[in-house]
C-alpha positions as CSV (number, residue, x, y, z in Angstrom):
1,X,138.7,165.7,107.8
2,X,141.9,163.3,108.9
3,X,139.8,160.4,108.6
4,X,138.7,161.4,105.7
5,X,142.1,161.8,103.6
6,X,143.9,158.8,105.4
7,X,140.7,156.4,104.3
8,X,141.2,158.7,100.4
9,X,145.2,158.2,100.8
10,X,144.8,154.7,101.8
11,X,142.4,153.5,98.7
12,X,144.4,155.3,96.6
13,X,147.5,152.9,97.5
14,X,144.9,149.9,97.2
15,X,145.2,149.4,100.9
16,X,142.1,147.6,102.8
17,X,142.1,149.1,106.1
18,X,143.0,145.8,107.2
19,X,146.1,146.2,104.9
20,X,146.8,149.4,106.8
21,X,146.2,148.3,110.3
22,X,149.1,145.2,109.3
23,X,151.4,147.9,108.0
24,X,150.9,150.1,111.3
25,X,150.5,147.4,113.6
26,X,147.3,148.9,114.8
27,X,144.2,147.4,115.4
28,X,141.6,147.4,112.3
29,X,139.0,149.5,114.7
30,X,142.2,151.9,115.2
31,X,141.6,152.1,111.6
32,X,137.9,152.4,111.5
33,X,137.7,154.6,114.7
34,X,140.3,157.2,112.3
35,X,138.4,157.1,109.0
36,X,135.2,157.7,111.2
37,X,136.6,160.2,112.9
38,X,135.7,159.2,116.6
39,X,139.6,159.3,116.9
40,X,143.1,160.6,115.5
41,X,146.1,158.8,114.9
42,X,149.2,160.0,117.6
43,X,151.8,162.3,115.8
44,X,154.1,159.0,115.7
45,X,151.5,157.1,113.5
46,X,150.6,160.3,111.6
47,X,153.9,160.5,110.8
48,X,153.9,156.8,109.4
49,X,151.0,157.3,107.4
50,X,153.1,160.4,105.5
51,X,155.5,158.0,105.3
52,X,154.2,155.0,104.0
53,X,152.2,157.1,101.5
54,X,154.4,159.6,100.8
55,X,152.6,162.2,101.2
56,X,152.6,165.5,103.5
57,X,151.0,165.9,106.7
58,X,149.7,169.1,105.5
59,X,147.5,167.5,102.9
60,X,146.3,165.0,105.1
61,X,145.4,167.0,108.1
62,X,143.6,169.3,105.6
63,X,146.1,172.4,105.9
64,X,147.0,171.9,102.2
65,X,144.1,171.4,99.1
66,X,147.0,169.7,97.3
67,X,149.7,167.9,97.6
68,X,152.0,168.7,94.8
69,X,154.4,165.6,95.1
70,X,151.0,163.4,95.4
71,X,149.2,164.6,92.6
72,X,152.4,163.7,90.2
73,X,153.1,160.2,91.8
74,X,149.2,159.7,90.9
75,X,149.9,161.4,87.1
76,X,153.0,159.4,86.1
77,X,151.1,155.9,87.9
78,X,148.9,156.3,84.4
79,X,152.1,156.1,82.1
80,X,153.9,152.7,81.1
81,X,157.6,152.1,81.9
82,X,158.7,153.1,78.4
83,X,157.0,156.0,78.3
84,X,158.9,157.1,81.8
85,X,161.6,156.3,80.5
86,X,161.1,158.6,77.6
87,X,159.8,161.4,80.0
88,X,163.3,161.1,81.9
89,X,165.1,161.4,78.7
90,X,163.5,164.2,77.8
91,X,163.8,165.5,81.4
92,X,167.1,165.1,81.0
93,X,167.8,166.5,77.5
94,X,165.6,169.8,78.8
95,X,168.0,170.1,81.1
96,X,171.0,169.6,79.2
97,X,169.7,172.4,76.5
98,X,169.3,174.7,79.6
99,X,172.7,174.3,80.9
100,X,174.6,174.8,77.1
């Protein structure tokens, strides 16, 4: 199941596991032998991975179906700058309105 979301996490990000073995300064079978799951990454790496993808360790050790904060950076990665920018302003006016 771990393999399984760090290899989903990682493709997600457009990461080879090369990419990811650079970035953890791991070995590429480190890599392979985690997606595979013939091994596990120690709680140091594990936390490096959350880090580096920011995402949760519950999501990706399968505790959590979802990960809320993940599932919006992968919504808003379909919108263009401008139309962020009008999301904030709204955001922001939302707020404002609230607050009167």
């Amino acid at each position: 199941m771990l393999g399984e979301m760090i290899a989903e996490v990682r493709k997600d990000h457009g990461d080879t596991q090369i990419k990811l073995a650079q970035k953890l300064n791991v070995s590429v079978q480190t890599v392979q032998a985690w997606e595979q799951g013939r091994s596990s990454p120690d709680h140091e790496t594990l936390v490096k991975i959350c880090k580096l993808y920011n995402v949760s360790s519950d999501y990706l050790l399968g505790l959590s179906n979802v990960d809320p904060a993940y599932v919006q950076r992968s919504r808003l990665e379909n919108f263009t700058k401008e139309e962020l920018k009008e999301i904030r302003s709204f955001e922001e006016y939302l707020l404002w309105r609230r607050g009167r």
